[in-house]
PLY file of the C-alpha trace (Angstrom):
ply
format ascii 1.0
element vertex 195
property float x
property float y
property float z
element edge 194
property int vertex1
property int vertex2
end_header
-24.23 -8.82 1.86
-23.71 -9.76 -1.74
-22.16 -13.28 -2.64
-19.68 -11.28 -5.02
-18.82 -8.82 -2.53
-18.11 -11.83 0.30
-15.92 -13.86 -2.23
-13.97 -10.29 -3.57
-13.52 -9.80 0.41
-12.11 -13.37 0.84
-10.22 -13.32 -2.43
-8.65 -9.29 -0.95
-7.44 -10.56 2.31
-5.56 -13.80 0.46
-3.90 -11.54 -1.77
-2.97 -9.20 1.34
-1.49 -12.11 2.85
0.33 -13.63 0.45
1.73 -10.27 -0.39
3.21 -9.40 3.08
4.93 -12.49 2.98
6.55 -12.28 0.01
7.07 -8.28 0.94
8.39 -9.16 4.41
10.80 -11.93 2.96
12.37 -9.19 0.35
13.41 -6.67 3.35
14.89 -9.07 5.44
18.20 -6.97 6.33
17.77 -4.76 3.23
18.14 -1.76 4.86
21.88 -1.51 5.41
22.28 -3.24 2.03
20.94 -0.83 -0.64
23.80 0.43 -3.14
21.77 3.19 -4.95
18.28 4.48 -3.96
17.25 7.22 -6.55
15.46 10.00 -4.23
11.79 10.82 -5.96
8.19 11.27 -5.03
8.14 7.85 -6.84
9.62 6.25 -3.31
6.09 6.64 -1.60
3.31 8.04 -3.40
2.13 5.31 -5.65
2.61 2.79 -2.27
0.22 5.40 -0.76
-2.19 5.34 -3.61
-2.59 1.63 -3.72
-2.85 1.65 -0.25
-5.61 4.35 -0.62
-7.18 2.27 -3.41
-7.14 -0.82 -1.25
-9.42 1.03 1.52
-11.35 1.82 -1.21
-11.96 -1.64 -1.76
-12.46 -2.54 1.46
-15.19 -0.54 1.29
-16.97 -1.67 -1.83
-16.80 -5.04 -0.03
-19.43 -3.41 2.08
-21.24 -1.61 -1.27
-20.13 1.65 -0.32
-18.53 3.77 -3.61
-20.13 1.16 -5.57
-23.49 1.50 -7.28
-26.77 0.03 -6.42
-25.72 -3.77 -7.34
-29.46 -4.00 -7.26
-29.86 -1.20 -9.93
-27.74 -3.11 -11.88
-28.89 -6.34 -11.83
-28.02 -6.88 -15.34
-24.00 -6.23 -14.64
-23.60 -9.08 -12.89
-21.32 -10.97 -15.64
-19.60 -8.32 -15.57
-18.92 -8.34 -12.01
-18.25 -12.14 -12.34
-15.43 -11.15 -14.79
-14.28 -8.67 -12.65
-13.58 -11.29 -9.60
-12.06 -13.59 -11.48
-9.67 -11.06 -13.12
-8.95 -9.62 -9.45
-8.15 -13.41 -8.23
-6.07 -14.25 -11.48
-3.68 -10.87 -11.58
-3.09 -10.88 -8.11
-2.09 -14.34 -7.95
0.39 -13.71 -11.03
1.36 -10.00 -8.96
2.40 -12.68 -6.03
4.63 -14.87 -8.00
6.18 -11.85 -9.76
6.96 -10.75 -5.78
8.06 -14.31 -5.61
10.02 -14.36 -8.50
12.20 -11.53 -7.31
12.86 -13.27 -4.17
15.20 -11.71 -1.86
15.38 -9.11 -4.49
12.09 -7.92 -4.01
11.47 -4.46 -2.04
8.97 -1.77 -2.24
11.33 0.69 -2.95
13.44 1.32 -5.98
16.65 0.25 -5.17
19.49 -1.65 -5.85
21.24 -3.57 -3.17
25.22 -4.46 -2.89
24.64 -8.05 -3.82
21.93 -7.15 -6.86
21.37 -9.76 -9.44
19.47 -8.63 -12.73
16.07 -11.22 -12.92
15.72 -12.60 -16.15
14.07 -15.47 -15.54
9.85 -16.53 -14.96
7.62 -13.76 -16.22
10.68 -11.24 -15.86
11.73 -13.22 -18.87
9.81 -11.25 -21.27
8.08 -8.73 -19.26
10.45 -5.88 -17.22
7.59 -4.52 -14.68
4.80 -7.17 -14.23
3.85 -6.30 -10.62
3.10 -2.82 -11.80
0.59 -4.17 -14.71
-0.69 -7.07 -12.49
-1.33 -4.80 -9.49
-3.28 -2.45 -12.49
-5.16 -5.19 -13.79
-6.25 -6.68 -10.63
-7.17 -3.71 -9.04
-9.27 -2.72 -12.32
-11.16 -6.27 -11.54
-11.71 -5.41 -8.14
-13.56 -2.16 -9.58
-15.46 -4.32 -11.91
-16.27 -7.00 -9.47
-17.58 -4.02 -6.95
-18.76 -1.82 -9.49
-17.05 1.19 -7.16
-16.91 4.30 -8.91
-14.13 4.76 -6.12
-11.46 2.02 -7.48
-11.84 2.62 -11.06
-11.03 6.06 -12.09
-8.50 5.75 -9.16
-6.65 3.14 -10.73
-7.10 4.09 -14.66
-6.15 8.24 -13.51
-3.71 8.09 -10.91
-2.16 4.47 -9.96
-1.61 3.78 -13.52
0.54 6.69 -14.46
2.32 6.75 -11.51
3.38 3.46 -12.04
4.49 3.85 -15.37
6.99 6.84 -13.92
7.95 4.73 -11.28
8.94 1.84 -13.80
10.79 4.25 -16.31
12.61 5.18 -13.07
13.73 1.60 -12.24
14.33 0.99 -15.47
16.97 4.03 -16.02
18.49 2.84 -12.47
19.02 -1.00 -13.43
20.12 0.29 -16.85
22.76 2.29 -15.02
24.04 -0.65 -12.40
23.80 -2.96 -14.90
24.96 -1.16 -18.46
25.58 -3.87 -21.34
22.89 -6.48 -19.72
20.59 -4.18 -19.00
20.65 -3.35 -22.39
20.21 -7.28 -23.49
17.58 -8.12 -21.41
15.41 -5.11 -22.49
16.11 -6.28 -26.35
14.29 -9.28 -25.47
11.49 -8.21 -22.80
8.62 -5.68 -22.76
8.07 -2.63 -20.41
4.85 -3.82 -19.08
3.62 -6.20 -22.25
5.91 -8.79 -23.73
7.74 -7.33 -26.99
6.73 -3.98 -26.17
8.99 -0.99 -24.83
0 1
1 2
2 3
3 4
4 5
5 6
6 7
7 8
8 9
9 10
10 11
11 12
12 13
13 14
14 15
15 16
16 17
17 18
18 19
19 20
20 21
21 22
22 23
23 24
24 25
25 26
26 27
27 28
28 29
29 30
30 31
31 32
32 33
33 34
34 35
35 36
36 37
37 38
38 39
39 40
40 41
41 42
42 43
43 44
44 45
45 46
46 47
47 48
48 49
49 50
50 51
51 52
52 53
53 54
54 55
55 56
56 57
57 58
58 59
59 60
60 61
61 62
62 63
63 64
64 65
65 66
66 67
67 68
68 69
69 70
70 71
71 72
72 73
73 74
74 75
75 76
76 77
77 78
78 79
79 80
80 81
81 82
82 83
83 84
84 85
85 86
86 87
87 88
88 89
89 90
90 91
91 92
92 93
93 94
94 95
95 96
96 97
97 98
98 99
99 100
100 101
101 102
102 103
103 104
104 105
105 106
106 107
107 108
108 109
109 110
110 111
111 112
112 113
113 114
114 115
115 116
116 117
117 118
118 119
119 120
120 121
121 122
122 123
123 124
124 125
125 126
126 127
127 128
128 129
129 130
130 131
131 132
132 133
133 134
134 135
135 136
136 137
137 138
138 139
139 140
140 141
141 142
142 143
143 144
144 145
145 146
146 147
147 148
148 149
149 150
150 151
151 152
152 153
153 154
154 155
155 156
156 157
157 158
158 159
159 160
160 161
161 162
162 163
163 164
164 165
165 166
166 167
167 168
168 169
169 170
170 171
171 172
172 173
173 174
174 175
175 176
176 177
177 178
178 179
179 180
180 181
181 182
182 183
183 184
184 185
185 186
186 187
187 188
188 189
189 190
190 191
191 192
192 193
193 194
């Protein structure tokens, strides 16, 4: 197996883990505790499209979807890059999930007991699990070289998750009116300053 692949693999199920723990802390009793939960196609099928896009990945580990690493010899920079962007964005996507805290859920909601979070990377960017996941998962492609991950991310995860964002945003904005409406003066939609 390729050395790339093994560390991706290692560096994929650390990021799993540390995600389901910070996911698993966030839903702790949520259930009976959500105020508003807009109903959309947003809900599930971007969770089922990373989730799709993490089998794909699993699968590059063991160079299927991916092109002849071989072959491409040359690419292996590249694929260096690629890893190390994967490990860095979903390290920041886990202390975003952090961040939140008890706030956190995989749904777009707003509980009884919300707080608006201002603070960390939240401070200037609105949505940075949504970019992180993006970016990380664009690494994994690179790091891979799956012609699986890549378009799958770039054509479908990425625009879904920009809907799903501009549909948390219009919910907070309406829970939280006037600072709503002062925090996104000061933060960006998915880059700081911007949106």
């Amino acid at each position: 197996m390729d050395p790339i692949n093994i560390l991706f693999g290692v560096a994929l199920f650390v990021s799993m883990a540390a995600n389901f723990s910070g996911s698993k802390k966030g839903m702790k009793g949520k259930v009976v505790n959500v105020s508003k939960r807009p109903k959309s196609y947003l809900q599930k099928v971007p969770l089922n499209v990373s989730a799709l896009i993490i089998i794909f990945e699993i699968l590059g580990v063991f160079s299927i979807g991916t092109l002849d690493y071989k072959a491409y010899d040359n690419y292996n920079f590249i694929r260096i890059i690629g890893l190390v962007m994967f490990v860095v964005f979903s390290w920041l996507q886990t202390v975003s999930f952090k961040t939140l805290g008890e706030y956190y859920s995989t749904e777009v909601a707003v509980y009884k007991s919300h707080r608006l979070i201002t603070s960390g990377i939240y401070k200037s960017v609105r949505h940075p699990q949504y970019l992180f996941q993006v970016l990380s998962d664009i690494g994994a492609g690179l790091a891979l070289l799956s012609f699986l991950v890549l378009p799958a991310v770039i054509f479908i995860l990425l625009p879904l998750f920009i809907l799903r964002a501009k549909l948390e945003d219009n919910l907070l904005s309406e829970v939280f009116n006037k600072d709503w409406d002062e925090y996104k003066k000061g933060s960006g939609f998915f880059l700081p300053f911007l949106g």
